[in-house]
CHARMM internal coordinates of N, CA and C (Angstrom, degrees):
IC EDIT
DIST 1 N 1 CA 1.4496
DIST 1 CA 1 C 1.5197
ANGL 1 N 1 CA 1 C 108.77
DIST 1 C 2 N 1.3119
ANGL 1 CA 1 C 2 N 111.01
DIHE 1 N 1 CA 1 C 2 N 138.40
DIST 2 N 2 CA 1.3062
ANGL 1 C 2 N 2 CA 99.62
DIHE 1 CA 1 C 2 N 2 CA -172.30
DIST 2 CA 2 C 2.0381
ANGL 2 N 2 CA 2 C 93.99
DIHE 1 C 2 N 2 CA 2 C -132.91
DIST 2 C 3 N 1.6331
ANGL 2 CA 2 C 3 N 96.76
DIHE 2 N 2 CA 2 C 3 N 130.54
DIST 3 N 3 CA 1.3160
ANGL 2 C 3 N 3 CA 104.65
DIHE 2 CA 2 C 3 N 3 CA -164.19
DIST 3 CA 3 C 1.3839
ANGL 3 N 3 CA 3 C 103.66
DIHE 2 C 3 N 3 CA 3 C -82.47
DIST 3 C 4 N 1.7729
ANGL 3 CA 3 C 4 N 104.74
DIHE 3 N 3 CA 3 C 4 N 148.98
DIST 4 N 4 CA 1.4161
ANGL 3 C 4 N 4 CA 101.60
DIHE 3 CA 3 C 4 N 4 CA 158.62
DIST 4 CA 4 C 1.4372
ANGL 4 N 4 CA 4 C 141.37
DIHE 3 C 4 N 4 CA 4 C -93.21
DIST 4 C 5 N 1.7424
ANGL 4 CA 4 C 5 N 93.05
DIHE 4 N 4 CA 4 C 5 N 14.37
DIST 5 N 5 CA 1.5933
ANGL 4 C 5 N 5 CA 104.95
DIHE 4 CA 4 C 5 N 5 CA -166.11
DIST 5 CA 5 C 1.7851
ANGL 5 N 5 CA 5 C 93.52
DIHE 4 C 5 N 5 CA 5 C -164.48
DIST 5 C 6 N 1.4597
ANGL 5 CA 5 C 6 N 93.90
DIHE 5 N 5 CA 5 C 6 N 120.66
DIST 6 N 6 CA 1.5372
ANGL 5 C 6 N 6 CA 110.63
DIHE 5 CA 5 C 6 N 6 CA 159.80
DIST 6 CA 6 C 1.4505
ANGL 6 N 6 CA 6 C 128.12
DIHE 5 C 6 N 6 CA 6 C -110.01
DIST 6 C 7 N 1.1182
ANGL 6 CA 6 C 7 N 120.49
DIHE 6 N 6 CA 6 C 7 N 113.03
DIST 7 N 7 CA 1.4617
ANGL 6 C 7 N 7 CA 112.75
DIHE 6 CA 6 C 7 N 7 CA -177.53
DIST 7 CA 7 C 1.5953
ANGL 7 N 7 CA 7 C 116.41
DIHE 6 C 7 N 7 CA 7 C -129.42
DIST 7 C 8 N 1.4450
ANGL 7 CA 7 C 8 N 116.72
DIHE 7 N 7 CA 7 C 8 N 138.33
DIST 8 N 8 CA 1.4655
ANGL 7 C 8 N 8 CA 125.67
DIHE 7 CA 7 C 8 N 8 CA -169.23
DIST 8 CA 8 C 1.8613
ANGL 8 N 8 CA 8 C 106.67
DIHE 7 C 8 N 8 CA 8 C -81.82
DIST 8 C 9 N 1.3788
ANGL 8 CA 8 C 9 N 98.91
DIHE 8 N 8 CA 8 C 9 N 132.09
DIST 9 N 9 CA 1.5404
ANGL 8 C 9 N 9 CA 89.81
DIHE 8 CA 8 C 9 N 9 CA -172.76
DIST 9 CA 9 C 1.5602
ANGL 9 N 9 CA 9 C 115.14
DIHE 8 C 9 N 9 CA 9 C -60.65
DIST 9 C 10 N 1.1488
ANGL 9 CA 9 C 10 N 112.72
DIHE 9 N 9 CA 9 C 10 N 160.39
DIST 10 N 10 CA 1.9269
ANGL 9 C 10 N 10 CA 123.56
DIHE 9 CA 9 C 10 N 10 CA 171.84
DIST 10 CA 10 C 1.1615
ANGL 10 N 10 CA 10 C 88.24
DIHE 9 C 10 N 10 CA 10 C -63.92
DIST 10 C 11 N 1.7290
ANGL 10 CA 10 C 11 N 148.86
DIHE 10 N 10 CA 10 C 11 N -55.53
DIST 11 N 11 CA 1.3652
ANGL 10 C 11 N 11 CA 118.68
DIHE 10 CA 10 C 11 N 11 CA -118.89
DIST 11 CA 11 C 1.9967
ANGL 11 N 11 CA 11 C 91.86
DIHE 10 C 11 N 11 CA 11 C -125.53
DIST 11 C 12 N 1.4124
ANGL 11 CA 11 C 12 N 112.14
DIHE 11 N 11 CA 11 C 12 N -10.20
DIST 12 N 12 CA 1.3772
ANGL 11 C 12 N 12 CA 106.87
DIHE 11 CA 11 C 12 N 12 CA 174.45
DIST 12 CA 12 C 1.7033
ANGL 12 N 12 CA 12 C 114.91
DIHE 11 C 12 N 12 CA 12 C -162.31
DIST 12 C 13 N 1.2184
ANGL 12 CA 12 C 13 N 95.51
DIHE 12 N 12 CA 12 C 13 N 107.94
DIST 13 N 13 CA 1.9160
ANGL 12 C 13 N 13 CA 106.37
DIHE 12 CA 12 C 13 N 13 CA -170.59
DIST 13 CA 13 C 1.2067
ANGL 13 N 13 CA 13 C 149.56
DIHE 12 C 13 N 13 CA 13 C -41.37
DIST 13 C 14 N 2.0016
ANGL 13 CA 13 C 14 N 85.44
DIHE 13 N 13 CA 13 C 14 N -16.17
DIST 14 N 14 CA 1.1104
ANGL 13 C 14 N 14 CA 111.13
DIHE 13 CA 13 C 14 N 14 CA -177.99
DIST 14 CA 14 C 2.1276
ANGL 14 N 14 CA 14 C 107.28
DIHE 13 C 14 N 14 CA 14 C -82.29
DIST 14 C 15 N 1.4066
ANGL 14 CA 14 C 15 N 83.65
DIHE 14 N 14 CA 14 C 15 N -37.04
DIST 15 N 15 CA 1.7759
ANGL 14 C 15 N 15 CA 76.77
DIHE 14 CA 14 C 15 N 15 CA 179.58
DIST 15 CA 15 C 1.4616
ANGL 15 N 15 CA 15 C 116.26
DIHE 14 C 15 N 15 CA 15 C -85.90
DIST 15 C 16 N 1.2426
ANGL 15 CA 15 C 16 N 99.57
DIHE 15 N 15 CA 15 C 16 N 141.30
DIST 16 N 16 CA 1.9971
ANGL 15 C 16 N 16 CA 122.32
DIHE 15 CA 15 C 16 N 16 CA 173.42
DIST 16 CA 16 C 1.3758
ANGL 16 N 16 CA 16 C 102.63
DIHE 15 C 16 N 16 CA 16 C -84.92
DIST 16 C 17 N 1.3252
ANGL 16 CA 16 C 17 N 129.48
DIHE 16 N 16 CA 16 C 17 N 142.03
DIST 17 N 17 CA 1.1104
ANGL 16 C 17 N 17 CA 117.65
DIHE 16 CA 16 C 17 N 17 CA 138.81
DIST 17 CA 17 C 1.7683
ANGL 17 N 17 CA 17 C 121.46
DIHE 16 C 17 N 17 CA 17 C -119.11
DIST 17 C 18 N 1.1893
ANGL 17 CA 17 C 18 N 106.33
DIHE 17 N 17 CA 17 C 18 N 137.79
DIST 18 N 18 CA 1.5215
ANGL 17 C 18 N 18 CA 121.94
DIHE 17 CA 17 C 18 N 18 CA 172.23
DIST 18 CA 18 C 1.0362
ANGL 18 N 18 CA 18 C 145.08
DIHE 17 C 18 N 18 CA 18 C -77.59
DIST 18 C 19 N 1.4920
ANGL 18 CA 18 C 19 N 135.24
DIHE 18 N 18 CA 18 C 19 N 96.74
DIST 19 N 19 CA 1.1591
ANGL 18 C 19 N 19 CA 128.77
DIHE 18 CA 18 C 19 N 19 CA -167.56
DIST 19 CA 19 C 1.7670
ANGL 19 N 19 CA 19 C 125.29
DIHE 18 C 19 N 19 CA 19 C -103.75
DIST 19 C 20 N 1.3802
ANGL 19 CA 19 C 20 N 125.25
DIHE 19 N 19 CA 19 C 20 N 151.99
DIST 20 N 20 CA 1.4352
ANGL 19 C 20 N 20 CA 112.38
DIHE 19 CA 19 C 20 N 20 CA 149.65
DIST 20 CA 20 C 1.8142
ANGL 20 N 20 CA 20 C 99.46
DIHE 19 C 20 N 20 CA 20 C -175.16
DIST 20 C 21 N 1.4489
ANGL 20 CA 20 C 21 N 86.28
DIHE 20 N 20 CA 20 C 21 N 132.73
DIST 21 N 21 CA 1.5855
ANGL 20 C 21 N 21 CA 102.78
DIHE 20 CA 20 C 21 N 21 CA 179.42
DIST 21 CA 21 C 1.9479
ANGL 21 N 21 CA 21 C 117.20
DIHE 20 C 21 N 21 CA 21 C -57.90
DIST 21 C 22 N 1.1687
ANGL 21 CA 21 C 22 N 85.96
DIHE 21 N 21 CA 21 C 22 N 121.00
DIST 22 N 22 CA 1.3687
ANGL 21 C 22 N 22 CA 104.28
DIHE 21 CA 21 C 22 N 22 CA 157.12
DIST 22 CA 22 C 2.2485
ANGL 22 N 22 CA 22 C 126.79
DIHE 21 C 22 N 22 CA 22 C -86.96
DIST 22 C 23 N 1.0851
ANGL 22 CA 22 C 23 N 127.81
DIHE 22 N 22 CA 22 C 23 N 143.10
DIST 23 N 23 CA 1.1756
ANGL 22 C 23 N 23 CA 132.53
DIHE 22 CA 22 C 23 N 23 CA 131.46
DIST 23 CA 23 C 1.1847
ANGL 23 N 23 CA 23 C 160.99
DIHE 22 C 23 N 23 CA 23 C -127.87
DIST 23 C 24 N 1.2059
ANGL 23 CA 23 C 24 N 142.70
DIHE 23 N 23 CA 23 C 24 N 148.09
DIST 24 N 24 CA 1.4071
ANGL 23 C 24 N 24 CA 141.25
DIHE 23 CA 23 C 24 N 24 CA -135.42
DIST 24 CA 24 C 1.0789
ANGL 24 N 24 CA 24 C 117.33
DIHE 23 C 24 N 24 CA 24 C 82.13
DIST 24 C 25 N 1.4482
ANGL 24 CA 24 C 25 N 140.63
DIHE 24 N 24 CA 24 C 25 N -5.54
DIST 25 N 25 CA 1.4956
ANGL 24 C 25 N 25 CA 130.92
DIHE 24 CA 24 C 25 N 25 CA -156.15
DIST 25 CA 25 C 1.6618
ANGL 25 N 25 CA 25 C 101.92
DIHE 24 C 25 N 25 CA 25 C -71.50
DIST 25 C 26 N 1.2645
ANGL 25 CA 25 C 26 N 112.81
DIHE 25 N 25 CA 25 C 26 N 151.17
DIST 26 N 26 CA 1.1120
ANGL 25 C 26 N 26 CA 139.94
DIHE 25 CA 25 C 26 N 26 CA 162.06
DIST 26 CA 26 C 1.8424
ANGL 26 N 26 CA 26 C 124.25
DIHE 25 C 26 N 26 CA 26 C -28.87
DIST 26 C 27 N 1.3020
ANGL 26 CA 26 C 27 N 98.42
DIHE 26 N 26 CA 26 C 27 N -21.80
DIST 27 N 27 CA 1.7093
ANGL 26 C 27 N 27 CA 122.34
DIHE 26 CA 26 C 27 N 27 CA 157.92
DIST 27 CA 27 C 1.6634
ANGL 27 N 27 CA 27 C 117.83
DIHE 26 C 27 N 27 CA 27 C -131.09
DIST 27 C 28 N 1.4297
ANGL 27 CA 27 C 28 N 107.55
DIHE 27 N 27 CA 27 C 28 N 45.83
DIST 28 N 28 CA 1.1441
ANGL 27 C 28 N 28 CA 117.56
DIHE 27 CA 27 C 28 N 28 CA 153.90
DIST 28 CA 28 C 2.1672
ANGL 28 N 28 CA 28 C 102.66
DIHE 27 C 28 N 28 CA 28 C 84.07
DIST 28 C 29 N 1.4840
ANGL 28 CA 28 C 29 N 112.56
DIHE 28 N 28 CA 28 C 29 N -176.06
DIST 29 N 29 CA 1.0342
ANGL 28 C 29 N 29 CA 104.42
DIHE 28 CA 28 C 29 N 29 CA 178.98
DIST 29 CA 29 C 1.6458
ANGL 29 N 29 CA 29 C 119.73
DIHE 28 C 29 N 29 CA 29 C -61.48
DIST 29 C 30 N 1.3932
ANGL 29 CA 29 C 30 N 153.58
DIHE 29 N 29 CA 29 C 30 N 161.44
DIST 30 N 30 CA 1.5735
ANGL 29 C 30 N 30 CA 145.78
DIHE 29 CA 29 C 30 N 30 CA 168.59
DIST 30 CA 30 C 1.3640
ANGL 30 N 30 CA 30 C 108.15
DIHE 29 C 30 N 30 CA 30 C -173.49
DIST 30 C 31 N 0.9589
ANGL 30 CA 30 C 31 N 93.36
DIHE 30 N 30 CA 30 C 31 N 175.14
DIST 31 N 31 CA 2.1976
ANGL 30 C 31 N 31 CA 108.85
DIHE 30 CA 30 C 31 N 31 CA 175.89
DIST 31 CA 31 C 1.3647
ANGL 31 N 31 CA 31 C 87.24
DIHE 30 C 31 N 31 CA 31 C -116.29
DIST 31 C 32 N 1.3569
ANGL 31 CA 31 C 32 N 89.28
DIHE 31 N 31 CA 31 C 32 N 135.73
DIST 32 N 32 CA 1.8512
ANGL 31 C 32 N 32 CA 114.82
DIHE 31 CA 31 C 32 N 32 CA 168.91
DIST 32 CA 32 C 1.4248
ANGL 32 N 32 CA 32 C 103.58
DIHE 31 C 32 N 32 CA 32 C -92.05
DIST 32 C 33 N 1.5821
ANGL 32 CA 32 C 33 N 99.55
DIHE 32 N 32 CA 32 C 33 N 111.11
DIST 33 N 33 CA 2.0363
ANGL 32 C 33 N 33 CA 91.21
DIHE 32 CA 32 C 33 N 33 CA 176.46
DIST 33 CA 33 C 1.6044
ANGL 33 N 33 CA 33 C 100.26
DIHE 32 C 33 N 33 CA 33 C -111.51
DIST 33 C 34 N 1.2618
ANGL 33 CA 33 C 34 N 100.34
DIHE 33 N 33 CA 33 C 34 N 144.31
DIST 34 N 34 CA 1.8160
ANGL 33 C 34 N 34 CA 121.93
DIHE 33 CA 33 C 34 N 34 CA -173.26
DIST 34 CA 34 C 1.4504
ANGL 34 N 34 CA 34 C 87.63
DIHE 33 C 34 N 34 CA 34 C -133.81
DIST 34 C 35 N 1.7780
ANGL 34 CA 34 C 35 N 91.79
DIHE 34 N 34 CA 34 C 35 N 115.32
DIST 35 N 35 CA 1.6137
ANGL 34 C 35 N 35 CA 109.40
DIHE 34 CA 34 C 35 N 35 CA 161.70
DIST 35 CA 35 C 0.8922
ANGL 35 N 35 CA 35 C 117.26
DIHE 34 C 35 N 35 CA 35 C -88.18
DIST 35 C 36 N 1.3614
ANGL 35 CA 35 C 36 N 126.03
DIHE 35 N 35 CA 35 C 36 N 135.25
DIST 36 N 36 CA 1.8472
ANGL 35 C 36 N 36 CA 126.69
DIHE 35 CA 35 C 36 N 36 CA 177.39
DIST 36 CA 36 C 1.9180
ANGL 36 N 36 CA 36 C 102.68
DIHE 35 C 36 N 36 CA 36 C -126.05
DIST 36 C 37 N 1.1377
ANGL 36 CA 36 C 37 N 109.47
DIHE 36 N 36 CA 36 C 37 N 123.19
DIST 37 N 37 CA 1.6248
ANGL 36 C 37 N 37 CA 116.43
DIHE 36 CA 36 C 37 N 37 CA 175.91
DIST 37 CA 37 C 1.7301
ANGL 37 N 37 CA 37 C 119.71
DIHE 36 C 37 N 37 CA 37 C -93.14
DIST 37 C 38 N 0.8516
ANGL 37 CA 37 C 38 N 98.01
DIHE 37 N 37 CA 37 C 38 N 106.31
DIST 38 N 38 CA 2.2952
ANGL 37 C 38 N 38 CA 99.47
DIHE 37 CA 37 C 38 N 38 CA -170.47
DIST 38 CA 38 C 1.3254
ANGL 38 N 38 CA 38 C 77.17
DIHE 37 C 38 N 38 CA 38 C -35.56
DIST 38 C 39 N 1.4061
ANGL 38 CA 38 C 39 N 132.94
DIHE 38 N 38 CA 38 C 39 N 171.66
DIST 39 N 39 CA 1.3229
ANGL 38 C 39 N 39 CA 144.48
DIHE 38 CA 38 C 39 N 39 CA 115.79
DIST 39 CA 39 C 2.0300
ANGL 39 N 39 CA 39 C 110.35
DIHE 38 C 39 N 39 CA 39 C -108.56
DIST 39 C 40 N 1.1186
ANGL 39 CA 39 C 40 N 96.61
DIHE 39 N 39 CA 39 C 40 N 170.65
DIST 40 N 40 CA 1.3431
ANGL 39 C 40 N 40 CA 101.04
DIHE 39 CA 39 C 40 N 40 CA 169.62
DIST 40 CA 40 C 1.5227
ANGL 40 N 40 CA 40 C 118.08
DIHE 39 C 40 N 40 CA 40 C -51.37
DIST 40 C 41 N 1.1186
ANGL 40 CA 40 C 41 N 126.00
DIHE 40 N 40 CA 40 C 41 N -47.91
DIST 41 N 41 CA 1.3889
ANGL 40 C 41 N 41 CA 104.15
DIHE 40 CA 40 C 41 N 41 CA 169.29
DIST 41 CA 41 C 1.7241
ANGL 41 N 41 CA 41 C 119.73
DIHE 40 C 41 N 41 CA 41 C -136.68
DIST 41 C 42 N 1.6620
ANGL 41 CA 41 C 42 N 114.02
DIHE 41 N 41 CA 41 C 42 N 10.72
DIST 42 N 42 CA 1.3705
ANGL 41 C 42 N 42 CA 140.52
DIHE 41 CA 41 C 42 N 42 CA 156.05
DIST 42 CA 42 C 1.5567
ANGL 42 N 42 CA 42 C 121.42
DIHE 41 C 42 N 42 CA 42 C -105.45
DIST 42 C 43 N 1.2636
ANGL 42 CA 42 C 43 N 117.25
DIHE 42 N 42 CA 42 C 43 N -175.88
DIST 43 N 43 CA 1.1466
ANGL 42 C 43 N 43 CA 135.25
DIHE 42 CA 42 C 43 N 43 CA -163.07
DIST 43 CA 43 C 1.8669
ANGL 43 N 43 CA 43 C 97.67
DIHE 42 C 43 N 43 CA 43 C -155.80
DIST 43 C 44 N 1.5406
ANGL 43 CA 43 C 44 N 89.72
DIHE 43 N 43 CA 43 C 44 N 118.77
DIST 44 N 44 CA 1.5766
ANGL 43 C 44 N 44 CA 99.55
DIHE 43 CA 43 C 44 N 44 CA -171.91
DIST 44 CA 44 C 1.8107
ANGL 44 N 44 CA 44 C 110.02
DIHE 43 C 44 N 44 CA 44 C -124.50
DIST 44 C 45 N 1.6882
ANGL 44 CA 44 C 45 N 88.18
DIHE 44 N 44 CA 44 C 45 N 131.08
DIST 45 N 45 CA 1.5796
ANGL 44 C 45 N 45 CA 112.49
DIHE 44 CA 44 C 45 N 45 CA -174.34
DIST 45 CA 45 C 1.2855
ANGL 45 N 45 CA 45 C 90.66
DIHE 44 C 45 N 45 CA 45 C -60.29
DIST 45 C 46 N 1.5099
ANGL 45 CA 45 C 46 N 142.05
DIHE 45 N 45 CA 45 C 46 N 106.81
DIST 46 N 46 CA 1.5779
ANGL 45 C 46 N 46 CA 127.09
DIHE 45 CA 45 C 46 N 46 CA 153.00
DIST 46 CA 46 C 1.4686
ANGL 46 N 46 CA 46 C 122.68
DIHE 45 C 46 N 46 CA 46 C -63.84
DIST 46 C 47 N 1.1856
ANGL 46 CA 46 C 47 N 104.23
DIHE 46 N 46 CA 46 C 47 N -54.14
DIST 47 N 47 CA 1.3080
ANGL 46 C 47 N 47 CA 108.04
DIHE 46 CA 46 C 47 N 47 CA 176.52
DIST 47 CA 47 C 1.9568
ANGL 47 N 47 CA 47 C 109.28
DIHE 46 C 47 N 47 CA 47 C 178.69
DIST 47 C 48 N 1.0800
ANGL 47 CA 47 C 48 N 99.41
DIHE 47 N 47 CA 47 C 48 N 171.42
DIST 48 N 48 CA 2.2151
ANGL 47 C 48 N 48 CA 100.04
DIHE 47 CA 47 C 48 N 48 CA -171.97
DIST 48 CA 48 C 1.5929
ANGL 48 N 48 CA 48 C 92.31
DIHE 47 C 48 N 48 CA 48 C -144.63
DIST 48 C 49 N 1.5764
ANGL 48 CA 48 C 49 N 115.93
DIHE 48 N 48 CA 48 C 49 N 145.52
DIST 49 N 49 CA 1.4039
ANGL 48 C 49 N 49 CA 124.96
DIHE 48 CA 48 C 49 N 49 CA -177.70
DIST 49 CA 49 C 1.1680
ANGL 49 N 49 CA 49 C 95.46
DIHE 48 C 49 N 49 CA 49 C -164.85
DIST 49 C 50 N 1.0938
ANGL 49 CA 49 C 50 N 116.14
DIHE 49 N 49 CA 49 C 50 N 177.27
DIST 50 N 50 CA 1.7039
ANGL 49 C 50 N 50 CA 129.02
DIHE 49 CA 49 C 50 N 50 CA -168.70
DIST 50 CA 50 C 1.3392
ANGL 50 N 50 CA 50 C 97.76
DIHE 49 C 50 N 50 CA 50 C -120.78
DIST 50 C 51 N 1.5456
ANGL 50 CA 50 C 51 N 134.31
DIHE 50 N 50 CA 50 C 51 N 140.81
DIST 51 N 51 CA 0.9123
ANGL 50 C 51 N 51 CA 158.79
DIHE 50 CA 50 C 51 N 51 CA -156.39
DIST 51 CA 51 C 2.1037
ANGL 51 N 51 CA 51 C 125.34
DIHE 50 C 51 N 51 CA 51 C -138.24
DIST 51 C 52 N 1.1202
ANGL 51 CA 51 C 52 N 104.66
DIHE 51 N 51 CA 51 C 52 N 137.71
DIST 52 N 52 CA 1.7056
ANGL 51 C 52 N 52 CA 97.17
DIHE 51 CA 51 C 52 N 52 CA 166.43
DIST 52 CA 52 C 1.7465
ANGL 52 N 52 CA 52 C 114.23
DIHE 51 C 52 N 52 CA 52 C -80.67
DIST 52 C 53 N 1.1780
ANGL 52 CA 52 C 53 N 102.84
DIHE 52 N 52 CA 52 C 53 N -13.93
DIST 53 N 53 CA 1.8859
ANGL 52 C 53 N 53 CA 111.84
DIHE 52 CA 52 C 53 N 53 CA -152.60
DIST 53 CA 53 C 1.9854
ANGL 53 N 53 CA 53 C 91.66
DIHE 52 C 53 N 53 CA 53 C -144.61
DIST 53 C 54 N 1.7219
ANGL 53 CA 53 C 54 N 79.69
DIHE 53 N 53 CA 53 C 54 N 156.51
DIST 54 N 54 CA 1.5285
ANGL 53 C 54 N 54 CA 104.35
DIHE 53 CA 53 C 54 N 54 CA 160.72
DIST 54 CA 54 C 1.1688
ANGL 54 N 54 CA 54 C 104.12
DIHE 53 C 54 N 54 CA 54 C -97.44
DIST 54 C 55 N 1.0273
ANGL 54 CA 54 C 55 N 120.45
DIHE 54 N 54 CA 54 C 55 N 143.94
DIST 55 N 55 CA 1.7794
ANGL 54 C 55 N 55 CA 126.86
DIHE 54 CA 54 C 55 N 55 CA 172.56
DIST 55 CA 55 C 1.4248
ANGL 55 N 55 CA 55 C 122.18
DIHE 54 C 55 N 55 CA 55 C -97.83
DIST 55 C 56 N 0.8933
ANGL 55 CA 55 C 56 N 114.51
DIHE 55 N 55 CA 55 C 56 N 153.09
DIST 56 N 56 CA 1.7234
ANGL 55 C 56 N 56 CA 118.78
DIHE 55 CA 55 C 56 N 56 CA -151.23
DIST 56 CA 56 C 1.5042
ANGL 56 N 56 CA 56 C 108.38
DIHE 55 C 56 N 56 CA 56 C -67.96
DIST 56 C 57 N 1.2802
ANGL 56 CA 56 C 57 N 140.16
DIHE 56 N 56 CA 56 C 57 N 158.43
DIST 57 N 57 CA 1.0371
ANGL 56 C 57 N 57 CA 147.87
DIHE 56 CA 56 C 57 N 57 CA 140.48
DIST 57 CA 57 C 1.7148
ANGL 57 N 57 CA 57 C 120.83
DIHE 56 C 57 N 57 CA 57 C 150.92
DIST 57 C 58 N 0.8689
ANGL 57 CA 57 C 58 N 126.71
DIHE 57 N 57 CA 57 C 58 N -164.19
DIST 58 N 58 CA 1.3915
ANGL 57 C 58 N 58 CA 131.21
DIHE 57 CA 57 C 58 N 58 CA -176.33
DIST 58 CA 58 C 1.1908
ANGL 58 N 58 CA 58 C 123.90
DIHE 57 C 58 N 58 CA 58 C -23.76
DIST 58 C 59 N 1.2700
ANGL 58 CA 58 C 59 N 154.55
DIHE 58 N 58 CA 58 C 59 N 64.77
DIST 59 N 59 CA 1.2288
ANGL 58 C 59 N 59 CA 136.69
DIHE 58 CA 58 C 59 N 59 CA -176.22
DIST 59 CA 59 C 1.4598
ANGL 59 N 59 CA 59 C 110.99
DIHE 58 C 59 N 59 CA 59 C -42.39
DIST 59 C 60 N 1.4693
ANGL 59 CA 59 C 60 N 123.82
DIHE 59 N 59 CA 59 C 60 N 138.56
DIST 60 N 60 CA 1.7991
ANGL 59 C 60 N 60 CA 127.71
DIHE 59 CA 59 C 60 N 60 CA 170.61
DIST 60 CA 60 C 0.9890
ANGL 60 N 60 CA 60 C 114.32
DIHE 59 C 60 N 60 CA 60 C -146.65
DIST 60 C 61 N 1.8459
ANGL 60 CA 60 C 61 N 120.41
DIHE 60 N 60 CA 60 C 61 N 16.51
DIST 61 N 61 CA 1.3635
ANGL 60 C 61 N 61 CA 132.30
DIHE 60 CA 60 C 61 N 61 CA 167.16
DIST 61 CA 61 C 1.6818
ANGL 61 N 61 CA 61 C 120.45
DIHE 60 C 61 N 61 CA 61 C -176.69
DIST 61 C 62 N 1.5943
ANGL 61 CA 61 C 62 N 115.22
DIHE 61 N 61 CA 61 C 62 N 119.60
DIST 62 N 62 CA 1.3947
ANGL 61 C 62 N 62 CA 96.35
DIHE 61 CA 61 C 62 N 62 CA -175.78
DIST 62 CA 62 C 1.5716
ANGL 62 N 62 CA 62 C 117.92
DIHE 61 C 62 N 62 CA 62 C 106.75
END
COOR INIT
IC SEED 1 N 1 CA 1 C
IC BUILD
């Protein structure tokens, strides 16, 4: 999947969040956001949900 929107969280720098719109889904049109957290030497799946909105913060792609 390749996102159309990356954005750095407000509340911790280390996490990205990922966006890109879907339609038709099964709960109507949304952006699928997939959190990923740097770690020191990984990269951690937090969690992905479907959304009405992008959520505010840093743009770093898109």
């Amino acid at each position: 999947m390749s996102p159309e929107q990356v954005r750095q969280s407000r509340t911790d720098e280390r996490v990205e969040l990922f966006y890109k719109y879907f339609t038709g889904t099964l709960v109507g049109d949304k952006y699928l956001c997939v959190v990923i957290k740097n770690g020191v030497d990984d990269l951690f799946l937090v969690t992905a949900y479907f959304t009405d909105k992008v959520k505010e913060g840093k743009v770093l792609y898109g």
